[in-house]
Backbone as CSV, one residue per row, in Angstrom:
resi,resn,N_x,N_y,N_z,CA_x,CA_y,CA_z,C_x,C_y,C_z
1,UNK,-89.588,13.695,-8.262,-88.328,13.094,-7.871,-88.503,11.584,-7.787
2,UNK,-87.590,10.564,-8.240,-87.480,9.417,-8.794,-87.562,8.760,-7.347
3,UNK,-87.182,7.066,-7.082,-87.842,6.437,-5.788,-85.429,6.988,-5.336
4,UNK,-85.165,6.465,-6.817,-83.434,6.655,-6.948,-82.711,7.537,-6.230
5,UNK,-83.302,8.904,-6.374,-82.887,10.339,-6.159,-83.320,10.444,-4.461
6,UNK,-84.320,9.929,-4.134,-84.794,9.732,-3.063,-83.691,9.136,-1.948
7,UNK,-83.510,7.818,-2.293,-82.097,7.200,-1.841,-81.182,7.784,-2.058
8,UNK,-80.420,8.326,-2.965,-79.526,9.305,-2.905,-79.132,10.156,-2.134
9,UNK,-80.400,11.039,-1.655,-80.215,11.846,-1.029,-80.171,11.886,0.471
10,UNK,-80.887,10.266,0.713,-80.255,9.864,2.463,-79.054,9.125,2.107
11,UNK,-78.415,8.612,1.245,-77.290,8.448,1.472,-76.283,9.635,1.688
12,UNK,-76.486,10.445,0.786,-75.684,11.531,1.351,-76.024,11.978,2.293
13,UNK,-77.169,12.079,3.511,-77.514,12.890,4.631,-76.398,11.308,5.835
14,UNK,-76.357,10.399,5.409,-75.904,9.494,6.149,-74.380,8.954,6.114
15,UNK,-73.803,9.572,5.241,-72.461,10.028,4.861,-72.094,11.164,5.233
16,UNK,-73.029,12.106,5.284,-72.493,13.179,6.507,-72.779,13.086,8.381
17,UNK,-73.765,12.066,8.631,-73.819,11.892,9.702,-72.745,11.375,10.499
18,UNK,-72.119,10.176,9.428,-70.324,9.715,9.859,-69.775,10.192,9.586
19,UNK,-69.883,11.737,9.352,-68.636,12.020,9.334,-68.655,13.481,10.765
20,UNK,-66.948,13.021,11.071,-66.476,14.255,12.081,-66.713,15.301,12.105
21,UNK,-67.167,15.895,13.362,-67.067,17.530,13.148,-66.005,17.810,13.121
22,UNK,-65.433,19.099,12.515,-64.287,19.818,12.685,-64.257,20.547,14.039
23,UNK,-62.703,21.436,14.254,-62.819,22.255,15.007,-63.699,23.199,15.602
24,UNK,-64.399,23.506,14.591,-65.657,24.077,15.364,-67.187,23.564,16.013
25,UNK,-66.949,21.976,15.733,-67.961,21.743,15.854,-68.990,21.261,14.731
26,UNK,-68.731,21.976,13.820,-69.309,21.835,12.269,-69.024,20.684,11.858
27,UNK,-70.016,19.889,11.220,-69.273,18.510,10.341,-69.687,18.982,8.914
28,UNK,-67.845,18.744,8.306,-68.180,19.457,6.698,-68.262,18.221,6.020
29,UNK,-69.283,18.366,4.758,-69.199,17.351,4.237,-67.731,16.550,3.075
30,UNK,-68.005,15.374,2.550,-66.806,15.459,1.457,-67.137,16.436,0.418
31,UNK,-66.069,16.307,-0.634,-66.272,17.263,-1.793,-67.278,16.341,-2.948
32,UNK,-67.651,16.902,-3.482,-68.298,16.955,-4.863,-67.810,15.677,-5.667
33,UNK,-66.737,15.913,-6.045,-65.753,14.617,-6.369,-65.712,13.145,-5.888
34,UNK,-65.553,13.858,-4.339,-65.507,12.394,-2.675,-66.548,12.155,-2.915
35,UNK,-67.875,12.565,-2.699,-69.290,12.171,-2.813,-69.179,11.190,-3.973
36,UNK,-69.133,11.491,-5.463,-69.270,10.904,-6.370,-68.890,9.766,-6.258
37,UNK,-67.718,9.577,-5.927,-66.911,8.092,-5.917,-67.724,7.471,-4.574
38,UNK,-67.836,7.578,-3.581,-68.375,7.148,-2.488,-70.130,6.658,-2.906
39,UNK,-70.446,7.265,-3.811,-71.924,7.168,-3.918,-71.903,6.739,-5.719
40,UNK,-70.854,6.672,-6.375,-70.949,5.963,-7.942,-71.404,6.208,-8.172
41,UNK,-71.675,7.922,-8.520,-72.320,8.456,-9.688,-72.022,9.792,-10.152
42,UNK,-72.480,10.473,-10.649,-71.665,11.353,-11.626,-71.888,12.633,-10.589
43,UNK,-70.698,13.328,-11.129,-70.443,14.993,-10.050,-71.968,15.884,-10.220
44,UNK,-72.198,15.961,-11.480,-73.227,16.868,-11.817,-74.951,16.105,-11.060
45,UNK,-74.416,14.790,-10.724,-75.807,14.251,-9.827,-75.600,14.784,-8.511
46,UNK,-74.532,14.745,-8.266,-74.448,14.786,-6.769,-74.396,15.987,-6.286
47,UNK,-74.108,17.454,-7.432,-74.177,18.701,-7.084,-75.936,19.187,-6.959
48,UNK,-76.799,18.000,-7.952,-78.204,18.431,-8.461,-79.038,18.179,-6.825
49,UNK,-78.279,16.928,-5.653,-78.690,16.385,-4.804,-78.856,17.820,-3.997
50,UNK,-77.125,18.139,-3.850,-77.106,18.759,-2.708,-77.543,20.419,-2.952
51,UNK,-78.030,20.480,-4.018,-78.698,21.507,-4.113,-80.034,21.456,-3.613
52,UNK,-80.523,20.574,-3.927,-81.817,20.067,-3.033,-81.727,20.223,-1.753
53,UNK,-81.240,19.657,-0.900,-80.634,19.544,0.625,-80.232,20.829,0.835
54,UNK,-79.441,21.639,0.098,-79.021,23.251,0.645,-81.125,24.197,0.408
55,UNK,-81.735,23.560,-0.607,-83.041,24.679,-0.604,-83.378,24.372,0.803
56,UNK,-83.712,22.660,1.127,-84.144,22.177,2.184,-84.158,22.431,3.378
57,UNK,-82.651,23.339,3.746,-81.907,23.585,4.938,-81.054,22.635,5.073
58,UNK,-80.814,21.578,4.634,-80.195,20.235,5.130,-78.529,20.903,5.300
59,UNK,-77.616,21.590,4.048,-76.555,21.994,4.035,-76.854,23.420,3.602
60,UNK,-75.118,23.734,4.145,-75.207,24.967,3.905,-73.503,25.259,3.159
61,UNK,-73.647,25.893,1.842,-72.415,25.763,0.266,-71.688,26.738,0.730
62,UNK,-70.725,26.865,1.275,-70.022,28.224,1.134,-68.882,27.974,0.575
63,UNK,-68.733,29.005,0.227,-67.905,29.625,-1.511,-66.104,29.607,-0.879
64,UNK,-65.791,28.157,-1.600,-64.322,28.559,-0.705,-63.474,27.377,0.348
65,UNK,-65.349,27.427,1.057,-64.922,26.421,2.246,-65.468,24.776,2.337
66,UNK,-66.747,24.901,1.740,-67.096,23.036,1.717,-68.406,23.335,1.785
67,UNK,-68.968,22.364,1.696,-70.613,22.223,2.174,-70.714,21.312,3.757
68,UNK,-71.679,22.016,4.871,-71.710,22.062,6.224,-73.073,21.105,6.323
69,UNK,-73.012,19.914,6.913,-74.482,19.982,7.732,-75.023,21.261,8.323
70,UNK,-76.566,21.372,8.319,-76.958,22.480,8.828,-78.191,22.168,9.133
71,UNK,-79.090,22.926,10.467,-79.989,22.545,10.841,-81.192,23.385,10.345
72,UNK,-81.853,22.460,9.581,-83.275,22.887,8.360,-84.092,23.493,8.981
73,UNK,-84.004,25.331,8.338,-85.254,26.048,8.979,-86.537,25.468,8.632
74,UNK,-87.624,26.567,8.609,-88.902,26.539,8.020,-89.420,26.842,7.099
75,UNK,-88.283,27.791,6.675,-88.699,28.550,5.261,-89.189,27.857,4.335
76,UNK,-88.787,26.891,3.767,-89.588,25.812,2.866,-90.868,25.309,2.890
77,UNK,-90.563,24.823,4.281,-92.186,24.662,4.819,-93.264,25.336,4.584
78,UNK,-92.641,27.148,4.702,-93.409,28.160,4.902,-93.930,28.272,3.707
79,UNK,-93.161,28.211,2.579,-93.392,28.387,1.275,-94.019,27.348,0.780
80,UNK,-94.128,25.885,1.203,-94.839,25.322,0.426,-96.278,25.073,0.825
81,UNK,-96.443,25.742,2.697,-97.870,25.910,2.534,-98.352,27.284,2.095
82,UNK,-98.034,28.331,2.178,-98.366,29.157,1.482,-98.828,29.157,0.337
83,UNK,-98.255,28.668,-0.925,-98.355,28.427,-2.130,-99.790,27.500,-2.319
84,UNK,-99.660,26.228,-1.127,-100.568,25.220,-1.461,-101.610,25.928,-1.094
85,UNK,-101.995,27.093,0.047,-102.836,28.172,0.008,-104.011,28.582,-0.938
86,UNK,-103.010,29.172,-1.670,-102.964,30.424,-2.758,-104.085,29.662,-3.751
87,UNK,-103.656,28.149,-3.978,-103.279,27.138,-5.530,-104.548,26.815,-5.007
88,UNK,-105.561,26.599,-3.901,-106.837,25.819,-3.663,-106.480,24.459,-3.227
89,UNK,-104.779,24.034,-3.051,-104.622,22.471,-2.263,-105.227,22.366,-1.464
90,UNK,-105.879,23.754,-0.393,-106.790,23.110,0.455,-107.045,24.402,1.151
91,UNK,-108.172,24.548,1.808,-108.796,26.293,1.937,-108.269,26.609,3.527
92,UNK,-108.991,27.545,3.930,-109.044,28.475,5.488,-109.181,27.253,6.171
93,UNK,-111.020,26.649,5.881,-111.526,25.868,6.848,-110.779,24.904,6.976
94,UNK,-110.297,24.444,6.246,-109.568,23.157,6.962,-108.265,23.517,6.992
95,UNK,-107.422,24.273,7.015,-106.643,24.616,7.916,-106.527,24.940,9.094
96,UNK,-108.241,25.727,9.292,-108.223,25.722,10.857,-108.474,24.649,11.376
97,UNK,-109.374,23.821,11.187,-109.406,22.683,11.784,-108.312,21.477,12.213
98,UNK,-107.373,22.008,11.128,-105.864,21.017,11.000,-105.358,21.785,12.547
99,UNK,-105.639,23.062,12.128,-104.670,23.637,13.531,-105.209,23.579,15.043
100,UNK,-106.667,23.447,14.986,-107.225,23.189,16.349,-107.365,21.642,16.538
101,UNK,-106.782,20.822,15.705,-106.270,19.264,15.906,-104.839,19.199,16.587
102,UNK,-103.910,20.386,15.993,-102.843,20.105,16.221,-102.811,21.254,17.645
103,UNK,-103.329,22.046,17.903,-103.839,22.606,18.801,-104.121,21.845,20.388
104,UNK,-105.041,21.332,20.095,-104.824,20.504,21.370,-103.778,19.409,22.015
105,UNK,-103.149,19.134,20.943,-102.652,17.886,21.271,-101.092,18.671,22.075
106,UNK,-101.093,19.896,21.295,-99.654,20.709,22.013,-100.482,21.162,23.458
107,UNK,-101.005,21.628,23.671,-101.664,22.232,25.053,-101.175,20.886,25.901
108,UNK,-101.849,19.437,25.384,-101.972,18.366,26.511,-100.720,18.328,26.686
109,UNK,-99.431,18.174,25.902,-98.086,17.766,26.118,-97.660,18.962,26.826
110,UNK,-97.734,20.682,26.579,-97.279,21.473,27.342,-97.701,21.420,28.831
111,UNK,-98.969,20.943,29.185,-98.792,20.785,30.610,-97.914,19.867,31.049
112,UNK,-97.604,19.007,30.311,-96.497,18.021,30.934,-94.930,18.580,31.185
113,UNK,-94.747,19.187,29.831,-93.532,19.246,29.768,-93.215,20.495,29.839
114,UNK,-94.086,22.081,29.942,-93.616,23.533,30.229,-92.652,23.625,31.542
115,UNK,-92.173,24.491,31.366,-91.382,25.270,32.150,-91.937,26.270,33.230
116,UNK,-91.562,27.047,34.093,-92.390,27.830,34.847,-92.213,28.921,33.576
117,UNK,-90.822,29.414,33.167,-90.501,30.464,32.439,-91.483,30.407,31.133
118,UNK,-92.002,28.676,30.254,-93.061,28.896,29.281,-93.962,29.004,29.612
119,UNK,-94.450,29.202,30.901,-95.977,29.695,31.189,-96.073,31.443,31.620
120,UNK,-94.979,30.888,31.888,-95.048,32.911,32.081,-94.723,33.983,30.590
121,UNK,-94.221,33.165,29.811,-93.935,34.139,28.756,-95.882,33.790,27.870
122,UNK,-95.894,32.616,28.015,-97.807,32.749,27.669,-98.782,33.063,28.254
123,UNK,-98.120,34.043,29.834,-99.028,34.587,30.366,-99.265,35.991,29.877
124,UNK,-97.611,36.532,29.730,-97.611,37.752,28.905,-98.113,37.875,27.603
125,UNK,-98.103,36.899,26.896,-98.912,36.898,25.474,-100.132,36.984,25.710
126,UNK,-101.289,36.337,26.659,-102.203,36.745,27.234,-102.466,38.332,27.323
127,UNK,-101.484,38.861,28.426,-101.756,40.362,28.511,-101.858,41.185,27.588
128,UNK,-100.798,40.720,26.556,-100.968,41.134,24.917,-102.312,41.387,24.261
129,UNK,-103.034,40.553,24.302,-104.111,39.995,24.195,-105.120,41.388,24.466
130,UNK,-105.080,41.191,25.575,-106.170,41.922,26.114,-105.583,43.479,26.201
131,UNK,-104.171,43.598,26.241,-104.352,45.173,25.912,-104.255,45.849,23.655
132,UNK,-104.488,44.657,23.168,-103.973,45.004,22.020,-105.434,46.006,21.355
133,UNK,-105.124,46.611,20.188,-105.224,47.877,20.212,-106.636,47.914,19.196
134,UNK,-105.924,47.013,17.468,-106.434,46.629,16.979,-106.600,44.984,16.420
135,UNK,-106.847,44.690,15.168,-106.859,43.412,14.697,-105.383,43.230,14.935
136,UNK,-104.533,43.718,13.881,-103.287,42.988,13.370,-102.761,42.554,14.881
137,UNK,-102.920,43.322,16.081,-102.032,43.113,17.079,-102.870,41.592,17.545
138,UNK,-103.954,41.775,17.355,-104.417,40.537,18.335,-104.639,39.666,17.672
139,UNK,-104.376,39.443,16.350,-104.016,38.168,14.967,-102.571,37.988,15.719
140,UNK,-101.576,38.631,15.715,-100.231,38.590,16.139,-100.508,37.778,17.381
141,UNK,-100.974,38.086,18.884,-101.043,37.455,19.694,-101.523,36.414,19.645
142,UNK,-102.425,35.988,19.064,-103.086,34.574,18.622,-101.451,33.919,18.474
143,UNK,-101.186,33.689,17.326,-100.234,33.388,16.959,-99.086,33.048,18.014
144,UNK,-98.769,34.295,18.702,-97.752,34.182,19.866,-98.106,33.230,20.823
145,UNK,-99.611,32.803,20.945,-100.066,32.250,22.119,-99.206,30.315,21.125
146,UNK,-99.527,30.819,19.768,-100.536,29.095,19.953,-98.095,28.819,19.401
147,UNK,-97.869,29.897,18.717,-96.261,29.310,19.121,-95.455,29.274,20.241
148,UNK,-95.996,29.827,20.888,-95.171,29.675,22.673,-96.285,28.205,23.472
149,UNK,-96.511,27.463,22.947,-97.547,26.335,22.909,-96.266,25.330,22.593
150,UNK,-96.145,25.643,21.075,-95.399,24.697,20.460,-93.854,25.085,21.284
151,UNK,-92.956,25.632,21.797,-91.845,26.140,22.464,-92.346,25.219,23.805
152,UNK,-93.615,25.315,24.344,-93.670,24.523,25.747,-93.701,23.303,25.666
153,UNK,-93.743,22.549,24.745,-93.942,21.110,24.450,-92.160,20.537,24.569
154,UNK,-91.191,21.407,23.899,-89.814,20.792,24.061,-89.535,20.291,22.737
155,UNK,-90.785,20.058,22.090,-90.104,19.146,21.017,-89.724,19.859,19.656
156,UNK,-88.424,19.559,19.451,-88.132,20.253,18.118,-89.454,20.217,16.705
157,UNK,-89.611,18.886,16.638,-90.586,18.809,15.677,-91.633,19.518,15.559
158,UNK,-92.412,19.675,16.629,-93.160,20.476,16.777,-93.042,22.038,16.574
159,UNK,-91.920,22.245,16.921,-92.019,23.668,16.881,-91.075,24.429,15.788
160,UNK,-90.318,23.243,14.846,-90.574,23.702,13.124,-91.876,23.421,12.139
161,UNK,-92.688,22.500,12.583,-93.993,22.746,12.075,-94.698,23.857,12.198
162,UNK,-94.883,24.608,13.709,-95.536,25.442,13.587,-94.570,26.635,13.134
163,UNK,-93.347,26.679,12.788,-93.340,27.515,12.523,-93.277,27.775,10.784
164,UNK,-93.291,25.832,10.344,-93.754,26.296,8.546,-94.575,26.679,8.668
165,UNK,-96.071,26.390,9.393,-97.057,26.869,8.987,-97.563,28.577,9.507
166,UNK,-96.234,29.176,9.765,-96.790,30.233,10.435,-97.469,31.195,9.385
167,UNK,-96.593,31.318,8.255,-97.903,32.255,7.556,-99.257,32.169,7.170
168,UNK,-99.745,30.660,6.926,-100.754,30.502,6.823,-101.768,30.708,7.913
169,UNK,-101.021,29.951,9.000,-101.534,30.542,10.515,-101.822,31.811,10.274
170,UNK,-101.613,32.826,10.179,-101.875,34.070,10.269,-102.795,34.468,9.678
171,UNK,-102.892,33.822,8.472,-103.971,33.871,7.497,-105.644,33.552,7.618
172,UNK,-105.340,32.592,8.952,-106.710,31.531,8.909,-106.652,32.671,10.389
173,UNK,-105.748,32.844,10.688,-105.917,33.909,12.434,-106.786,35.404,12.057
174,UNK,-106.423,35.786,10.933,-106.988,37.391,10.622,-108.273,37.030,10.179
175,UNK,-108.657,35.932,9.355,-110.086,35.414,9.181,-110.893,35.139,9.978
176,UNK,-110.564,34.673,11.386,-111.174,34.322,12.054,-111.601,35.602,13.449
177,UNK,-110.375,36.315,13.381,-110.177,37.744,14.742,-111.130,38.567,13.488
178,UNK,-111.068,38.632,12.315,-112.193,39.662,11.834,-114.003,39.631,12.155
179,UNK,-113.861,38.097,12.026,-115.261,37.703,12.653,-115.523,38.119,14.111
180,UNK,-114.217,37.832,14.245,-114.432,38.059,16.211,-114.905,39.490,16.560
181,UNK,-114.190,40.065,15.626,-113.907,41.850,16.204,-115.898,42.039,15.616
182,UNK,-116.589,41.803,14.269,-118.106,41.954,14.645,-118.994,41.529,15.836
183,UNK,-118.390,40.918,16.706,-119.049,40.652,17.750,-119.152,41.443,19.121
184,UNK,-119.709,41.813,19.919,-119.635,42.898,21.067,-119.357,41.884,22.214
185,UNK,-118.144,42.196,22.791,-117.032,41.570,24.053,-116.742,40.022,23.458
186,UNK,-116.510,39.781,22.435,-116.388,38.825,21.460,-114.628,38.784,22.138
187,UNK,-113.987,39.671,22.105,-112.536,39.763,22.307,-111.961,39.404,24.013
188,UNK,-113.079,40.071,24.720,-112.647,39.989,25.944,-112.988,38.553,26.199
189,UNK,-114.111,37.802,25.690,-114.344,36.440,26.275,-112.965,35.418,25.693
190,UNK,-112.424,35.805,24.327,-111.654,34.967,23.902,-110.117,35.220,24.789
191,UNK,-109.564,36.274,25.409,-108.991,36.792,26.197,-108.888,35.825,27.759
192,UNK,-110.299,36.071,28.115,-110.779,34.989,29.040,-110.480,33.313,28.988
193,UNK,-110.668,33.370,27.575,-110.292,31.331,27.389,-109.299,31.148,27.146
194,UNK,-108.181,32.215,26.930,-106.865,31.556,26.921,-106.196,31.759,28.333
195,UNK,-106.957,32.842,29.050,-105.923,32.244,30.569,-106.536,31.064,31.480
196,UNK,-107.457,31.060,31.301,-108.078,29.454,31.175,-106.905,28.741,31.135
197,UNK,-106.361,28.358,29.821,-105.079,27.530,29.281,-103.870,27.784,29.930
198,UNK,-103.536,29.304,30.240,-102.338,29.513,30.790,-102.804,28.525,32.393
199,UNK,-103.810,28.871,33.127,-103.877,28.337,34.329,-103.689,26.881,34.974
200,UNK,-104.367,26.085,33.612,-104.434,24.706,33.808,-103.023,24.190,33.334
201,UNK,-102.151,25.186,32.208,-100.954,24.767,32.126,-99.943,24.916,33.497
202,UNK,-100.638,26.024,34.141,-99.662,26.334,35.449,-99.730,25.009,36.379
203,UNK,-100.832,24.659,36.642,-101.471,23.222,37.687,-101.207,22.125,37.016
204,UNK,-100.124,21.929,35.781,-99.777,21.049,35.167,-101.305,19.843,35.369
205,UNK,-101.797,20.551,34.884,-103.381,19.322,33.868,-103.189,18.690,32.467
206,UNK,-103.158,18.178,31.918,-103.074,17.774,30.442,-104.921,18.037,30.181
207,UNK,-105.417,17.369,30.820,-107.112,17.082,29.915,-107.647,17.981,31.077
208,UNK,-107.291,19.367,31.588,-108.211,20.761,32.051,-107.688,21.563,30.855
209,UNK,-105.897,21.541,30.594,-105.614,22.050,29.496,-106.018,22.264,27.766
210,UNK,-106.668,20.666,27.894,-107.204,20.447,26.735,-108.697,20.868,26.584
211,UNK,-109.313,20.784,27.565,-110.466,21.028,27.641,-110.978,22.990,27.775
212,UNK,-109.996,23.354,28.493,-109.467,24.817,28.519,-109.637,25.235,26.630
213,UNK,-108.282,24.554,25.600,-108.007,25.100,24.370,-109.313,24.796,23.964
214,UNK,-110.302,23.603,23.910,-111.145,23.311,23.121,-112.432,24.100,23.181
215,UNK,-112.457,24.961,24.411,-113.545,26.281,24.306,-113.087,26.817,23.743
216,UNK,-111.575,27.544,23.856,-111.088,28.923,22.751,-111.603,28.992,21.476
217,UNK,-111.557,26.916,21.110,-112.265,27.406,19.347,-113.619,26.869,19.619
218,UNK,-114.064,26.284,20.254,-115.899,26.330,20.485,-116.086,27.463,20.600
219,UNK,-115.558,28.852,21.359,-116.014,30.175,21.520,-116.072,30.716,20.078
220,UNK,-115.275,30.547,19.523,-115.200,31.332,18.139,-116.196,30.882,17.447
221,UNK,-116.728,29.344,17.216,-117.674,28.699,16.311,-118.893,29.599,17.244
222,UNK,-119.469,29.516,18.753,-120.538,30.272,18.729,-120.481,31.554,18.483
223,UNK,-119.373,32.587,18.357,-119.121,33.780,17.677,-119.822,33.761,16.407
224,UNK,-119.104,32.801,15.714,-119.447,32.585,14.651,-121.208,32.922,14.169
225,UNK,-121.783,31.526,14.823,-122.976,31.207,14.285,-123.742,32.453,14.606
226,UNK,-123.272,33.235,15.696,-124.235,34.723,15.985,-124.053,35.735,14.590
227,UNK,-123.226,35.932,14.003,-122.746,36.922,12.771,-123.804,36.047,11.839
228,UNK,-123.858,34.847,11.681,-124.864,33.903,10.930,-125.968,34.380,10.660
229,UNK,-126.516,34.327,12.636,-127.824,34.490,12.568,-128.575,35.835,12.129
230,UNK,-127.115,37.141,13.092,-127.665,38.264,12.183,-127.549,38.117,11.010
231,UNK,-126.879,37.710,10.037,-127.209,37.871,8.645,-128.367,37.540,7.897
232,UNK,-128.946,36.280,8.410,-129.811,35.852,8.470,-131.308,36.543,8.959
233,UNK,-131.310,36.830,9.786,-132.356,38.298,10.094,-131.980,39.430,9.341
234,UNK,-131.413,39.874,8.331,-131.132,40.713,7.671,-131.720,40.243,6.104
C-alpha cells in the first residue's frame, strides 16, 4: 500500500470522526459518491479504501443502509499473527518471550488499576488451574489468566492486542504446558506462582506483582532445563 492510500484512508477515518451520530448513536458515514467529491478522487478508489477499513473492523457496509463507524475487533490481528506463525516470520521462542515482556508490564499496571471484581475473576481462573483435568484445560487457563491480566489493566489497547494474539498464545501455551505436564508436581508449583500474582495484585503491589509473574516463567525455564538434563542422561 502506497505512502497516498495510506493518507487516504485517515482521511476518510477523519471525515467520519466529524461526522454526527444518528439516532442511534451510530455515526454513518457519507456515500461513496460524498466521499469522492470530499476527498477528489474516483468512486472505485474510495470503495477499494473502505473495503480495507470494513476487513480492518474500522466500518461496517450494510446492504441498503450506509457504511457505520465500527469498533475494530481482533480478528485481523488474529489472522495476521497466525499466518506470520505458520510462514517462519518468527517462531514459539520468541513469541514467548514477546509475551513474558508484555506479560509483566500488564501485571505491574493491573495492580494499579484492577478492580476487586478483576482479581476475583483471576482468582477463579487460578482454581481452574489447579482443578483442570488435562492439558487442553490448563493451556485454556493459562490463557484465561494472562487475558483477565489484560481486562485488569483498563486499557482498551491492551486488551485487543492480547486478544490478536490469542491464537498464537495458545500455541506457544500448549508448547510450553506439554513440557510442564513431563515434569512431576511441575503443575501444582506453576498453580502456586500464579496465586502469588493474584495476591500481590490483591495488596495492590506493582513490583511484588511483577516479581510474582517473573517466577511463573523462571519456573517453567527451570522445568525446562530438568527435561534437558534428563535427556541428556539418556
Amino acid at each position: 500500500m502506497t505512502e497516498d492510500a495510506d493518507d487516504l484512508l485517515v482521511r476518510i477515518i477523519e471525515i467520519a470522526m466529524r461526522t454526527r451520530a444518528d439516532d442511534t448513536g451510530r455515526i454513518r458515514l457519507p456515500t461513496e459518491r460524498e466521499l469522492s467529491e470530499m476527498l477528489d478522487v474516483q468512486r472505485p478508489t474510495v470503495r477499494d479504501r473502505l473495503t480495507i477499513l470494513e476487513t480492518l473492523g474500522f466500518v461496517e457496509r450494510r446492504q441498503g443502509s450506509g457504511t457505520y463507524l465500527s469498533l475494530p475487533n481482533a480478528q485481523f490481528l488474529q489472522f495476521y499473527f497466525e499466518v506470520s506463525l505458520k510462514l517462519g516470520f518468527f517462531s514459539v521462542d520468541q513469541m514467548q518471550r514477546a509475551m513474558e515482556m508484555i506479560g509483566l508490564e500488564m501485571v505491574s499496571n493491573a495492580a494499579i488499576h484492577a478492580r476487586a471484581e478483576d482479581i476475583d475473576l483471576l482468582e477463579a481462573t487460578v482454581l481452574k488451574l489447579k482443578q483442570a483435568d488435562n492439558i487442553n484445560e490448563f493451556v485454556e487457563g493459562q490463557f484465561e489468566f494472562h487475558a483477565g491480566l489484560a481486562r485488569a489493566c483498563h486499557n482498551p489497547v491492551i486488551s485487543l492486542l492480547i486478544d490478536g494474539l490469542a491464537r498464537v498464545m495458545r500455541v506457544v501455551l500448549l508448547n510450553r504446558v506439554r513440557m510442564l505436564s513431563m515434569v512431576r508436581g511441575a503443575f501444582d508449583r506453576n498453580v502456586h506462582a500464579y496465586s502469588s500474582v493474584v495476591q500481590a495484585l490483591r495488596d495492590h503491589e506493582p513490583e511484588l506483582a511483577r516479581i510474582a509473574q517473573q517466577e511463573c516463567y523462571s519456573l517453567w525455564r527451570r522445568e525446562a532445563s530438568k527435561i534437558s538434563s534428563l535427556n541428556l542422561q539418556e
